[in-house]
C-alpha positions as CSV (number, residue, x, y, z in Angstrom):
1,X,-12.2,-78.0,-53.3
2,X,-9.9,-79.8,-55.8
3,X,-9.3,-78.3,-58.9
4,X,-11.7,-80.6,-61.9
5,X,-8.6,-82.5,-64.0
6,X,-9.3,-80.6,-67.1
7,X,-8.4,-77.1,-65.2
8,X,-5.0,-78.3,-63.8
9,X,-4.1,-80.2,-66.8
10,X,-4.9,-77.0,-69.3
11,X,-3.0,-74.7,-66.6
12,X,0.3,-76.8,-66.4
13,X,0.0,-76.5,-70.0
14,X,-0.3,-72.9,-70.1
15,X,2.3,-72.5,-67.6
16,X,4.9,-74.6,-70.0
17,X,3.8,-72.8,-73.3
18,X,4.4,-69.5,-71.6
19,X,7.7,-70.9,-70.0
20,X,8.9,-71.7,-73.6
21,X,8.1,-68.1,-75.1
22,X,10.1,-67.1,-72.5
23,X,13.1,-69.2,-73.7
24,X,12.5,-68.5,-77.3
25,X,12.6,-64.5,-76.1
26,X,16.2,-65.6,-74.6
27,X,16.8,-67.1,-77.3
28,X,16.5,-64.5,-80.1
29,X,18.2,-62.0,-78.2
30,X,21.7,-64.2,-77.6
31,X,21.7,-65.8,-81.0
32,X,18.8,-64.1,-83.6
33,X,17.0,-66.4,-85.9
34,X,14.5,-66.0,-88.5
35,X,12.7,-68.5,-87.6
36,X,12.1,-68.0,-83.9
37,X,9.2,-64.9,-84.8
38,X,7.2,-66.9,-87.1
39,X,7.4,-69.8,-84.5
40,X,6.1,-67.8,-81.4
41,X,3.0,-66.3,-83.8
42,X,2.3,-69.9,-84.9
43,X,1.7,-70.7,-80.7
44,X,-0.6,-67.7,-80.4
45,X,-3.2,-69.8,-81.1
46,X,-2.6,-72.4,-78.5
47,X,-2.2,-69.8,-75.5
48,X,-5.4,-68.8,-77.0
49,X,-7.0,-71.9,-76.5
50,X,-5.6,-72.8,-73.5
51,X,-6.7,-70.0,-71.9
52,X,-10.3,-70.1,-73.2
53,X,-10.3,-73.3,-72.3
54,X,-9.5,-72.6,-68.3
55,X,-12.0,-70.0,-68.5
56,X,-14.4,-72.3,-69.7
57,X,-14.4,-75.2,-67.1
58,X,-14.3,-72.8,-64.3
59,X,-17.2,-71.2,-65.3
60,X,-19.0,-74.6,-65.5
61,X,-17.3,-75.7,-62.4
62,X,-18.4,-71.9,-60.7
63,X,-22.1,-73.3,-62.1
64,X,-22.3,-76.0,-59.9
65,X,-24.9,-75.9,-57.2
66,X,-22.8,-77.1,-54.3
67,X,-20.2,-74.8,-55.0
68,X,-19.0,-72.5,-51.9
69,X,-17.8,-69.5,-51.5
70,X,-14.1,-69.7,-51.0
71,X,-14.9,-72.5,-54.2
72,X,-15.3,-69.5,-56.5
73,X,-12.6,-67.6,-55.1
74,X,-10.1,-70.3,-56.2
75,X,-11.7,-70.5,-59.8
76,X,-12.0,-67.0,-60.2
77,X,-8.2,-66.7,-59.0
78,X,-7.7,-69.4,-61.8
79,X,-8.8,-67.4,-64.5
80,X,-7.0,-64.5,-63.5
81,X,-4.2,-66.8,-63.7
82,X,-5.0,-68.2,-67.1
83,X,-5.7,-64.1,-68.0
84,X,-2.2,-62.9,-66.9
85,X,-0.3,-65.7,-68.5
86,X,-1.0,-65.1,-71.7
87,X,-0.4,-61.7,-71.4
88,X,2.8,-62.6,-70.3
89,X,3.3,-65.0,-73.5
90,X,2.0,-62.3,-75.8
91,X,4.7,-59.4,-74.5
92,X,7.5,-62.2,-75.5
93,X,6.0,-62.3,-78.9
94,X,5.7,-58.6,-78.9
95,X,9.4,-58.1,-77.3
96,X,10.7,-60.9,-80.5
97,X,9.2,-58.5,-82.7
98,X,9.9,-55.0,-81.0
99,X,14.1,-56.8,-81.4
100,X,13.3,-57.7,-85.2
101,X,13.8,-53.6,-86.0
102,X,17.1,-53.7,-84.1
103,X,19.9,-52.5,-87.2
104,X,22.8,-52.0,-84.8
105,X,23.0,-55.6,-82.3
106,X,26.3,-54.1,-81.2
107,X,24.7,-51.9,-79.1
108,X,22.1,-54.5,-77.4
109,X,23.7,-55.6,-73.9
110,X,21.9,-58.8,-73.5
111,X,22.7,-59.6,-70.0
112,X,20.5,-57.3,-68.9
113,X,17.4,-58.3,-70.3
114,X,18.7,-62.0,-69.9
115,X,18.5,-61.0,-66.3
116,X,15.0,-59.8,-66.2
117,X,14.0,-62.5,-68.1
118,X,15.1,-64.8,-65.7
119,X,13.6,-63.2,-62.4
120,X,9.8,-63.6,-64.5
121,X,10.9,-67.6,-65.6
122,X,11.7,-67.8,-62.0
123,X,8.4,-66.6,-60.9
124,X,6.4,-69.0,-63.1
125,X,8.1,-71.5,-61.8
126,X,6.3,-70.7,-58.5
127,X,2.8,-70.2,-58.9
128,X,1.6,-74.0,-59.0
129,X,3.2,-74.9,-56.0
130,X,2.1,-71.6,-54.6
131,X,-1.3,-71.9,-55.9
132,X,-1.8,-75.5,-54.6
133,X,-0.5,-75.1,-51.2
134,X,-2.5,-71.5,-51.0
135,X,1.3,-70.0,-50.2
136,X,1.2,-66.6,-49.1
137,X,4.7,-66.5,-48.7
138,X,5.1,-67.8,-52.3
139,X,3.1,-65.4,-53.6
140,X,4.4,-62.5,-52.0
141,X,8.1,-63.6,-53.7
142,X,6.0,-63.6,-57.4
143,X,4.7,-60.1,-56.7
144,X,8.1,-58.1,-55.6
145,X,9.2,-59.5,-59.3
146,X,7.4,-56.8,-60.1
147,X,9.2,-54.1,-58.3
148,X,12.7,-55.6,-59.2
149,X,11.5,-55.4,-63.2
150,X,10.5,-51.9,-62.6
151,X,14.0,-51.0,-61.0
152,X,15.9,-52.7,-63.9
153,X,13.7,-51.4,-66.5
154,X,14.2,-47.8,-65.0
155,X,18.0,-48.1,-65.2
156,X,17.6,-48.8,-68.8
157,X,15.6,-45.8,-69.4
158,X,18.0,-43.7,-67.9
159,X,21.1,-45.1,-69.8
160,X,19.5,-45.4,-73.2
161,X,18.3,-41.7,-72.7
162,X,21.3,-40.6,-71.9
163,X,23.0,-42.5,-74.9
164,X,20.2,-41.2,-77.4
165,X,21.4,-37.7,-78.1
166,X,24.9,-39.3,-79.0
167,X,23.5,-42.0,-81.7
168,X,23.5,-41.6,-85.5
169,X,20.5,-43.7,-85.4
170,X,18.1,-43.4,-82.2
171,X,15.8,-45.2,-83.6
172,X,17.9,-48.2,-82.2
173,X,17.7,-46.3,-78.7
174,X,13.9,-46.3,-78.8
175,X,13.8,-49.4,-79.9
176,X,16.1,-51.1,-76.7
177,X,13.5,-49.2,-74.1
178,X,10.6,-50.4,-75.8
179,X,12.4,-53.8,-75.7
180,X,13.0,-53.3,-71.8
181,X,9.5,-51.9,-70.7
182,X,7.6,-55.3,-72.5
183,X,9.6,-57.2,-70.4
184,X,8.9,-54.9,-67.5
185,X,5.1,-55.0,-67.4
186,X,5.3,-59.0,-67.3
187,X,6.0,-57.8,-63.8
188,X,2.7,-56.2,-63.5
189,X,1.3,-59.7,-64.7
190,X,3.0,-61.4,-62.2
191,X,2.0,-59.0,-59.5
192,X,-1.4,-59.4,-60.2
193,X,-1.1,-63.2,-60.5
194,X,0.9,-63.0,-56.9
195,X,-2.5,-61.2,-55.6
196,X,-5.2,-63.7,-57.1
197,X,-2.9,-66.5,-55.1
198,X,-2.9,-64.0,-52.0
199,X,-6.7,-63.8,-52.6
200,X,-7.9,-67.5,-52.4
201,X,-5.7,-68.4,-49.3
202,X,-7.3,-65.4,-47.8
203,X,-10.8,-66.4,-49.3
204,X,-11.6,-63.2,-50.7
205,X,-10.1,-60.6,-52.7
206,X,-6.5,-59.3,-51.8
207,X,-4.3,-57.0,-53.5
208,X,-0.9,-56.7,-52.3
209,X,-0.9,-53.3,-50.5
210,X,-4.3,-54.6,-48.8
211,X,-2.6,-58.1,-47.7
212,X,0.2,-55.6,-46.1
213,X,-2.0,-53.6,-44.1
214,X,-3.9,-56.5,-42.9
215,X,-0.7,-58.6,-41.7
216,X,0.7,-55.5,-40.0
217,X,-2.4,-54.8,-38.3
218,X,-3.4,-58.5,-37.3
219,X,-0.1,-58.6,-35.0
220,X,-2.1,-56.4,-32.6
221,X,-4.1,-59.4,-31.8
222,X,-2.8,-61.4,-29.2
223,X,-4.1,-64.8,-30.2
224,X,-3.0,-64.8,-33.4
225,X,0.8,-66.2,-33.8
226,X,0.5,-67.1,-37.4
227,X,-1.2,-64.8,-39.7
228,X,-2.0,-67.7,-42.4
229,X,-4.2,-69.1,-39.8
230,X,-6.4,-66.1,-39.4
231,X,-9.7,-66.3,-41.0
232,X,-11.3,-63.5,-42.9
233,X,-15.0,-62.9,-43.4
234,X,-16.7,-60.3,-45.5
235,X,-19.1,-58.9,-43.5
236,X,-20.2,-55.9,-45.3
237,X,-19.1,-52.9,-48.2
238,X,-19.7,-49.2,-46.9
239,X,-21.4,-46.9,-49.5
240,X,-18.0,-44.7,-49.1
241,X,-15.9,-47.9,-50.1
242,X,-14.7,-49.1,-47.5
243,X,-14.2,-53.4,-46.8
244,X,-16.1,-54.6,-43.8
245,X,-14.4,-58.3,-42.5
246,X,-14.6,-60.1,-39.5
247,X,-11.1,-61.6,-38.3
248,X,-11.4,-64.9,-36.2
249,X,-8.5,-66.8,-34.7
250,X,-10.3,-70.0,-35.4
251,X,-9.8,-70.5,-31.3
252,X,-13.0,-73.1,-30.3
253,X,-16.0,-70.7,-29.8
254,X,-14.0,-67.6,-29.5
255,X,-16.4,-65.6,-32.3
256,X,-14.9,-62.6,-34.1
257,X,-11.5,-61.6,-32.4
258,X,-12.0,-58.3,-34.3
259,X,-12.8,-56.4,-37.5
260,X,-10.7,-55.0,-40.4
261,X,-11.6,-52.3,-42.1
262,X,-10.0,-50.7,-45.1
263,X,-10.7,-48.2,-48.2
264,X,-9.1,-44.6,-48.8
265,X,-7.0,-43.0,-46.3
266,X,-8.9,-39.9,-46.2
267,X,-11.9,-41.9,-44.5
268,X,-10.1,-44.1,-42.3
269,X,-8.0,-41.3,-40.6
270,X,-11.3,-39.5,-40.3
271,X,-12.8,-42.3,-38.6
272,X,-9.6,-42.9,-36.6
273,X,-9.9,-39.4,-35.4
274,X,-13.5,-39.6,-34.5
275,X,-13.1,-42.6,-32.9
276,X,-10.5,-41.3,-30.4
277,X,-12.5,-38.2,-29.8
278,X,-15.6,-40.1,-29.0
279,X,-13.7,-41.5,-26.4
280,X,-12.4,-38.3,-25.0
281,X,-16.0,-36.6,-25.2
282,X,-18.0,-40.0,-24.3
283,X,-16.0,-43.4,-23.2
284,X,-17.3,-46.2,-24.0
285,X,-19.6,-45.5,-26.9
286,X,-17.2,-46.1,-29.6
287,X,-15.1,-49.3,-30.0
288,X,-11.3,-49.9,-29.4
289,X,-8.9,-49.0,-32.1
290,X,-6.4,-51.9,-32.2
291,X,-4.3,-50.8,-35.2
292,X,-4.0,-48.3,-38.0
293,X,-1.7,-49.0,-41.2
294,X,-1.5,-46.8,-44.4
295,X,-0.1,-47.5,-47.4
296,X,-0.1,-44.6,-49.9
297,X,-3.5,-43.7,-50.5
298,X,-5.2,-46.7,-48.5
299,X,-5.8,-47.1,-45.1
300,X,-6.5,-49.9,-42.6
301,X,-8.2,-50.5,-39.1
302,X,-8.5,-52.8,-37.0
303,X,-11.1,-52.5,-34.5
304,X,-12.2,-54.0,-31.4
305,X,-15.0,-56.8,-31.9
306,X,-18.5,-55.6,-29.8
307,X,-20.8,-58.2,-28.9
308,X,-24.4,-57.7,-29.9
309,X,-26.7,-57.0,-32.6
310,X,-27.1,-54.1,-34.7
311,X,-30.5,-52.5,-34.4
312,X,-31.3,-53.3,-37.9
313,X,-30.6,-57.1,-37.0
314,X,-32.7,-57.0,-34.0
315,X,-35.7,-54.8,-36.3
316,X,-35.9,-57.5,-38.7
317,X,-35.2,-61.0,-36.9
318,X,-35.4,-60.2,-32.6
319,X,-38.5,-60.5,-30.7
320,X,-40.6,-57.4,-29.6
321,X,-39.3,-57.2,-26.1
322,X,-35.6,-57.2,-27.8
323,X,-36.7,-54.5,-29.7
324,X,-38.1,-52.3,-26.9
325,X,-35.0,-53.1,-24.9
326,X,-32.6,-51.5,-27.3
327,X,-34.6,-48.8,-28.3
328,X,-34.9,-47.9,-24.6
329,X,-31.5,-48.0,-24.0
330,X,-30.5,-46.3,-27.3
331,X,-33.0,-43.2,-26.0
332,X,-31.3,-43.3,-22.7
333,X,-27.7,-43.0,-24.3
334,X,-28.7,-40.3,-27.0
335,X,-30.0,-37.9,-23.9
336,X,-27.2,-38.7,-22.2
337,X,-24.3,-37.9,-25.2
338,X,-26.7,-34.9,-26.5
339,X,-26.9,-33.3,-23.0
340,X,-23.2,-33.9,-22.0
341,X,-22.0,-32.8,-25.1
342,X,-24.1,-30.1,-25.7
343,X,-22.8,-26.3,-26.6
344,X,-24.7,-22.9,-26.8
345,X,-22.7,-22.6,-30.1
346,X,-25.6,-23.5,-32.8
347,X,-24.3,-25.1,-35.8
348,X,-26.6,-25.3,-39.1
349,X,-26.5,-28.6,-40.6
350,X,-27.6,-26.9,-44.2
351,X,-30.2,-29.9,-44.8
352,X,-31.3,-28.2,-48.2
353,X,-27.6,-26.9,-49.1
354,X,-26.8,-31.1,-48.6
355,X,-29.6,-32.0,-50.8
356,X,-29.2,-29.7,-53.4
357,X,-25.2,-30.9,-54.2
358,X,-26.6,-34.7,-54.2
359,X,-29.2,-34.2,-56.9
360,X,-27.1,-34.8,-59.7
361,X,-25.9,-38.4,-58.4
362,X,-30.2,-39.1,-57.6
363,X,-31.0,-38.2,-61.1
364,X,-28.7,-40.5,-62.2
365,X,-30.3,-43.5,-60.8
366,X,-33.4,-42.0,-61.0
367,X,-33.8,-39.7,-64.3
368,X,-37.7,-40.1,-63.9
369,X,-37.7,-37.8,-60.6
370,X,-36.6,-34.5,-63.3
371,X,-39.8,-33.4,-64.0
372,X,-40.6,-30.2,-65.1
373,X,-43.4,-28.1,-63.4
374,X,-46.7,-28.6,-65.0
375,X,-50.2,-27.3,-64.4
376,X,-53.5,-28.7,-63.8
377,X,-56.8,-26.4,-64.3
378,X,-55.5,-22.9,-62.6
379,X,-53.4,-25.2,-60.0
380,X,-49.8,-25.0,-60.8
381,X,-47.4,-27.9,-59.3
382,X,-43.8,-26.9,-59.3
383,X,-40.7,-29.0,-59.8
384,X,-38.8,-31.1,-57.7
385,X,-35.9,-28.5,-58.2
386,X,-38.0,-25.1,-57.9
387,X,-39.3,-26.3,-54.7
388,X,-35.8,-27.1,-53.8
389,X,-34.5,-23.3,-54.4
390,X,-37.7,-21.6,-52.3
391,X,-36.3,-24.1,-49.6
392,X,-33.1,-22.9,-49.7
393,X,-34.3,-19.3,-49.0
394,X,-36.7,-20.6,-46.5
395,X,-34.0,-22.6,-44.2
396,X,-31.4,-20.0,-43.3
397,X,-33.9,-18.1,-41.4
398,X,-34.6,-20.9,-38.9
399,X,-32.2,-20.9,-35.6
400,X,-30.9,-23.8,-34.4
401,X,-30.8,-23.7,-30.9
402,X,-27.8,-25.6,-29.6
403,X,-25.2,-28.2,-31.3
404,X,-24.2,-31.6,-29.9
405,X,-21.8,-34.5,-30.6
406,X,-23.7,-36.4,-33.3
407,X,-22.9,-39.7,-35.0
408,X,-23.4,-38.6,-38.1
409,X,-24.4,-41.6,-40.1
410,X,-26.9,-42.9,-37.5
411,X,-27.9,-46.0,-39.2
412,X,-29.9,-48.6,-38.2
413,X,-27.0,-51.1,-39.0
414,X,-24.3,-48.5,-37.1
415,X,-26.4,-48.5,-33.6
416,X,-24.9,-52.2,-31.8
417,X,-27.3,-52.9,-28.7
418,X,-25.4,-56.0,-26.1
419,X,-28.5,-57.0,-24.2
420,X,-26.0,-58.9,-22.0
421,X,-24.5,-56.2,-21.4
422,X,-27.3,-53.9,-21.6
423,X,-25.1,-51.7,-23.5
424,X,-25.0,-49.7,-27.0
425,X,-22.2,-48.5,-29.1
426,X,-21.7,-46.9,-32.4
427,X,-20.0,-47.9,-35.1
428,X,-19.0,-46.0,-38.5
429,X,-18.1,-43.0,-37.0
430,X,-16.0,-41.3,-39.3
431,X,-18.6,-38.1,-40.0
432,X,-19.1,-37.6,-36.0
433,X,-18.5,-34.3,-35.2
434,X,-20.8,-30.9,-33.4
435,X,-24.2,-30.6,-35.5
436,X,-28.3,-30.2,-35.2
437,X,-28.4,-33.4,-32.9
438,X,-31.4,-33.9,-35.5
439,X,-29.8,-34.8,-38.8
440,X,-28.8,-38.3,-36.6
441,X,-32.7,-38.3,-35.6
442,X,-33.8,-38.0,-39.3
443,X,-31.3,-40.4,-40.9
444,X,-32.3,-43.1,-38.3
445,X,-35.8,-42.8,-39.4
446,X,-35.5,-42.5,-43.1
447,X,-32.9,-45.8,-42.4
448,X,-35.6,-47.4,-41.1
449,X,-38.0,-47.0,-43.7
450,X,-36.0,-47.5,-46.5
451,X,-34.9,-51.1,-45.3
452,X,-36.1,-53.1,-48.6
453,X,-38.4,-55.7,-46.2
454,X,-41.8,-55.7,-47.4
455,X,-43.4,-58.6,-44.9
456,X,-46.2,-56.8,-43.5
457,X,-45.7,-57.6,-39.9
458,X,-41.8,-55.9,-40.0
459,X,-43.4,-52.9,-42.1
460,X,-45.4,-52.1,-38.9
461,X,-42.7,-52.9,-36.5
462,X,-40.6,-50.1,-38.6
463,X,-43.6,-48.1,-38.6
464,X,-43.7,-48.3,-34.9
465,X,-40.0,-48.0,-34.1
466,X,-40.2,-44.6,-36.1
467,X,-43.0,-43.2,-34.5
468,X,-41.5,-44.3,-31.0
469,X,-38.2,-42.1,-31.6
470,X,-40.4,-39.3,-32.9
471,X,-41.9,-38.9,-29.8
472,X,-38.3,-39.4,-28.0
473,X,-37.0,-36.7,-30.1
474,X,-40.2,-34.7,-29.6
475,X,-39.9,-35.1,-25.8
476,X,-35.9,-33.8,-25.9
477,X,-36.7,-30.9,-27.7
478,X,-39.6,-29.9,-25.4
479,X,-37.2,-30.4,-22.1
480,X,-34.8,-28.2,-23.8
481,X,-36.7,-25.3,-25.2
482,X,-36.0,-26.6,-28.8
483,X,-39.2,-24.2,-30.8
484,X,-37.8,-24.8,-34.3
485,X,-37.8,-29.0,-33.6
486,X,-40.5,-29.6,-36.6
487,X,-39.6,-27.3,-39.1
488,X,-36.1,-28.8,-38.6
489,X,-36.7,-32.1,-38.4
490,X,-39.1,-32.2,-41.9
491,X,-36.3,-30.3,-43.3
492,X,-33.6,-33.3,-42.2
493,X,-36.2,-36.0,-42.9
494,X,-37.1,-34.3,-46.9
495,X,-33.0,-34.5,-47.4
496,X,-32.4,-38.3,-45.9
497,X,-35.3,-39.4,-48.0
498,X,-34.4,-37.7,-51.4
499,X,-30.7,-38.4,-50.9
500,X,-31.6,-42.1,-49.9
501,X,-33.5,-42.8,-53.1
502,X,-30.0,-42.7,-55.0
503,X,-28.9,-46.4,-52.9
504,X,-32.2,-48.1,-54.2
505,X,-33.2,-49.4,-57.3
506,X,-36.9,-50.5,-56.2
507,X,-38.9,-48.1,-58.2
508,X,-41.9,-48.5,-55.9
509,X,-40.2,-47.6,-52.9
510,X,-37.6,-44.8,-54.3
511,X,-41.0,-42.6,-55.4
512,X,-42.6,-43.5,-52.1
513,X,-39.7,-42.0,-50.5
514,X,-39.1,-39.3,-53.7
515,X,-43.2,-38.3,-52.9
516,X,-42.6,-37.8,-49.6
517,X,-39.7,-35.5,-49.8
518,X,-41.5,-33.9,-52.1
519,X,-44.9,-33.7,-49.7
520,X,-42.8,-32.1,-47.0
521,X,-41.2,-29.4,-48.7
522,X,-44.8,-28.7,-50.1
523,X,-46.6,-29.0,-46.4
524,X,-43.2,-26.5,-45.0
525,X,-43.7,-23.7,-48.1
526,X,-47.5,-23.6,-47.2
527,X,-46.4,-23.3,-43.7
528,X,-43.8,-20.3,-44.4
529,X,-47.0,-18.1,-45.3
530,X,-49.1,-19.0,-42.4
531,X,-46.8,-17.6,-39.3
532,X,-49.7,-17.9,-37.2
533,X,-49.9,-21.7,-37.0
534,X,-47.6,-24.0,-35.5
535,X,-46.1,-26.5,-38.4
536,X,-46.1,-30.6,-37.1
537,X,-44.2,-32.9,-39.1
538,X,-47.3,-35.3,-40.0
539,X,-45.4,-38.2,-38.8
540,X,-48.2,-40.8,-39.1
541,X,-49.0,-39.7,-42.7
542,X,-45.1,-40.1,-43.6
543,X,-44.3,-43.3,-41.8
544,X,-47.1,-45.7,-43.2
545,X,-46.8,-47.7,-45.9
């Protein structure tokens, strides 16, 4: 999409108002004049406009209905162009006005900050022909001005601190490094320029670091030759942070050639880790890890493609008989992994201990949920929270049988089924580790009923799909002499479908799911003083609706 006239005519503008702020800054410094700071505040106003001005078509351009994606990237880029050069013109006024207080000029070297001056003049003269020709190369050269300003700027600060105890008037001293860090943080201006340019040849968001990672990692593809003719899609945003994008080649029908992933370091090296453990404990299960990068406290994968649909896909858009497929070969692999991997060591997942620390962050989205306790007639009701506490005295007497090699965020959209292939593999994987096998079983239900798809023929095929791996779950537990399977199980369920409630805004359907946490713990307490009978999570009561 071309640039609208009135964008690229008030940008080259911009670009030559902030070039000539520059050259007045350059100016006062060799050869002060009294007129030069009165001149730059008279153009403050202009930049000003100009810049409002590029904010304003973009947005009506951004309005347009035949507007696409990678359209609003450039215009958003644009603006963030328009943002940064004014901030650049505006720390020349500022540096003009920081010299003004300078008594002693004697002790102002000005090649020095002639120098810097230059490097950020230099850089302005690169970002139309960069932004135009979406040059990533070009862009990268803007954003190590940044690092070369810093470097300069920091050998100023450590001679004019040096020299500061020695001066009659220090003042001056202050006044030198205040002089030298304006001109530094231009280079944060043009960094962040460098990374909106970065951004629309990439077609989405970019920072620098990020751009690093991903060229690093992409090498490990062995179709790709030139990295600025990879293709990026956004595929998805975890709830931990993490980027989702698909990486094609843009080979003729060759689909995704992989997937990038990157957020916090912490996460990714988890994932990492599990990844490579699930294909010591389980090969095959997990996909291919192509290429790690880290970069302070970010992280990047790259991970092999798999072919298929996620459950969730197939749930809401695949036929019945799809849907039967994967779930029957989902079943088949969880028996498999639960009774390869399983270990006499029992591990307690702490269902209550997990709900109770994520409380705070559901009343937050949901302050309606902290209600006190109340009474009706001689009937008193408890609280959310005092239910809660008798279930954290209630849970540490139930045994856990056994442990297994869970997931550990088994949702519907981290379970791939290739029906090709006949095949499923996990994705996600970065809280895998030895658990109650049913904290997976009770966040892939509770991920099925919280999908926000109200059509009433897909409400009963996620009815149905629920009720289906109940009774698979049911049917494990029997085979293994699993006695505790209910009480556990209501106990995972009432944590997935509190703690889910803090994702979803739908009121109707976060106090569906609220209620229903709440109903279990109430149906489990009654339990706790009738030994005698059996409890039974009443799935069909829970999963309606």
């Amino acid at each position: 999409m071309p640039l609208a006239k009135s964008i690229r005519d008030n940008l080259q503008f911009l670009l030559a108002e902030t070039g000539s702020h520059l050259a007045l800054l350059k100016e006062y410094l060799t050869l002060p004049s009294a007129s030069i700071p009165s001149r730059l505040l008279d153009r403050q106003g202009y930049v000003e406009n100009l810049r409002l001005s590029i904010h304003n078509h973009c947005l009506r351009q951004m309005a347009s209905s035949n507007q696409q994606d990678a359209d609003h990237q450039l215009l958003r880029a644009v603006e963030g162009i328009a943002t940064h050069l004014e901030r650049v013109a505006e720390l020349s006024r500022e540096a003009v006005m920081q010299t003004v207080h300078l008594q002693n000029r004697a002790i102002l070297k000005v090649k020095d900050y002639l120098h810097m001056i230059d490097q950020v003049s230099n850089a302005l003269e690169m970002i139309e022909p960069a932004l135009t020709a979406k040059d990533t190369r070009q862009a990268l050269k803007i954003g190590k001005v940044e690092q070369r300003l810093d470097n300069a700027y920091q050998k100023q600060l450590k001679r004019s601190s040096r020299l500061l105890k020695k001066e009659k008037r220090p003042s001056d001293r202050i006044t030198l490094i205040m002089l030298a860090h304006k001109i530094e943080q231009m280079g944060n201006a043009l960094l962040r320029i460098s990374e909106a340019i970065i951004s629309v040849s990439m077609g989405q968001h970019f920072n620098t670091d990020r751009y690093h990672a991903f060229a690093a990692s992409i090498t490990e593809l062995k179709a790709v030759n030139d990295v600025g003719k990879v293709q990026v899609e956004a595929i998805a945003e975890t709830k931990s942070g993490s980027a989702i994008n698909a990486v094609t080649t843009g080979r003729r029908g060759s689909g995704y050639d992989g997937i990038f992933k990157d957020g916090r370091k912490r996460k990714l090296k988890e994932e990492k880790q599990q990844v490579n453990d699930w294909h010591d404990i389980f090969p095959g299960l997990a996909p291919k890890i192509l290429a790690y990068q880290k970069q302070g406290d970010s992280a990047a994968l790259l991970i092999e493609h798999l072919a298929g649909q996620t459950i969730e896909q197939i749930l809401l858009d695949g036929s019945d008989k799809l849907l039967q497929d994967g779930l029957n070969h989902l079943t088949k692999t969880l028996t498999r992994v639960w009774l390869e991997t399983r270990t006499k060591k029992p591990v307690s997942a702490g269902y209550m201990k997990q709900l109770a620390k994520r409380m705070e962050d559901v009343y937050a989205i949901h302050p309606e949920f902290r209600q006190p306790a109340s009474q009706i007639g001689s009937t008193r009701l408890p609280s959310f929270d005092q239910l809660l506490e008798r279930m954290q005295q209630f849970e540490p007497d139930i045994k856990v049988p056994f442990s297994v090699y869970i997931h550990g965020d088994f949702n519907v959209d981290n379970i791939i089924f290739d029906p090709d292939e006949k095949r499923i593999n996990f994705i996600d994987l970065h809280r895998s580790r030895y658990m109650d096998y049913l904290q997976d079983v009770s966040v892939f239900m509770v991920s099925n009923y919280r999908l926000q798809v109200f059509d009433p023929r897909v409400r009963q095929r996620i009815m149905e799909l629920c009720r289906a791996f109940y009774r698979f779950a049911r049917a494990f537990a029997r085979k293994t002499g699993d006695e505790t399977f209910e009480i556990r199980l209501a106990m995972g369920l009432i944590r997935s479908f509190a703690t889910s409630t803090r994702f979803i805004l739908d009121k109707s359907l976060s106090r569906r799911m609220f209620f229903r946490a709440t109903y279990l713990m109430e149906r489990l307490l009654e339990f706790e003083s009738k030994p005698k009978r059996r409890f039974q999570v009443p799935i069909k009561e829970i999963f309606i609706g």
